[in-house]
N, C-alpha and C positions, 0 to 999 in steps of 0.2 A: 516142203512148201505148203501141204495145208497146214500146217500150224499158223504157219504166220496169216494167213489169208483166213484159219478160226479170228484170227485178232486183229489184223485190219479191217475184213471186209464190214463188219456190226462197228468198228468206231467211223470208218468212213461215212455211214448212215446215220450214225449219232451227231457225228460233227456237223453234218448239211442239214439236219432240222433244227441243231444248237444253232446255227449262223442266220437260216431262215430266220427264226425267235427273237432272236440277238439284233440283226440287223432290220427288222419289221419295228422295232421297238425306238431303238437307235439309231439315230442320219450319222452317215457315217463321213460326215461334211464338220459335225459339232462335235464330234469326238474329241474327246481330252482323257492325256494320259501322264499320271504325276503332274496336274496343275496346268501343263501345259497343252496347248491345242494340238492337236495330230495334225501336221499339213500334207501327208501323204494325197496321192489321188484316189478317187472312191475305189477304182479296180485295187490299187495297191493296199485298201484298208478292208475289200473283203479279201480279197487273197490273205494276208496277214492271218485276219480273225480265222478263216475257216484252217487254215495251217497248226494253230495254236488253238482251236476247238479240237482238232482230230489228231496234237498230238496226248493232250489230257484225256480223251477219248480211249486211245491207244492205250495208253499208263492203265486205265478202268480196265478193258479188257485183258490185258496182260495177266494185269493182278489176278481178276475172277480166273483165267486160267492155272496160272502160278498156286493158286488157293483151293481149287480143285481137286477132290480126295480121288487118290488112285485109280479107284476103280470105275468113276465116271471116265478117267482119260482113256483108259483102257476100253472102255464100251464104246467112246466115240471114233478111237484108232479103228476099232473093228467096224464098226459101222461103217468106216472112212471106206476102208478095204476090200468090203463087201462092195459098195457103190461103183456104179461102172462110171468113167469118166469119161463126160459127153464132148468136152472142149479138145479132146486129141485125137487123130485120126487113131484107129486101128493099126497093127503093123502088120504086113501081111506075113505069112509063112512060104520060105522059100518054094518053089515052082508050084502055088496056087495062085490062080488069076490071071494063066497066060504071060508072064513076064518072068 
């Protein structure tokens, strides 16, 4: 599971300042795509764009993973490993803690 969270969580950040950029620039009201106008609603043409920013996003980080020589992946498994995981409770050890 962190693999995948190495390569979502950096495109997920990527794609929300691409769309910020994106859509600061562009009214998402005159948008046209292949010649034709977009008549989507504004929610449904950022939703859209941010979807399709963080899946290109996705593909980037994959690759830099995929492309990564051995022994970086290995330094960061270990690092991974070493690191204590603050998002999950502890398990307790049977009959410590009165229960």
């Amino acid at each position: 599971m962190k693999y995948v969270i190495w390569v979502m969580w950096p495109a997920f950040i990527a794609a929300g300042i691409a769309e910020t950029i994106f859509f600061t620039m562009i009214d998402p009201e005159q948008l046209y795509l292949f010649g034709q106008r977009v008549e989507w609603s504004v929610t449904a043409t950022y939703s859209t764009g941010f979807l399709l920013f963080w899946l290109v996003c996705i593909g980037s980080s994959l690759m830099t993973y995929l492309m990564m020589p051995n022994q970086a992946k290995e330094a960061l498994k270990k690092a991974a490993g070493e690191r204590e995981d603050l998002a999950r409770p502890k398990r307790r050890e049977p009959g410590v803690g009165g229960r």
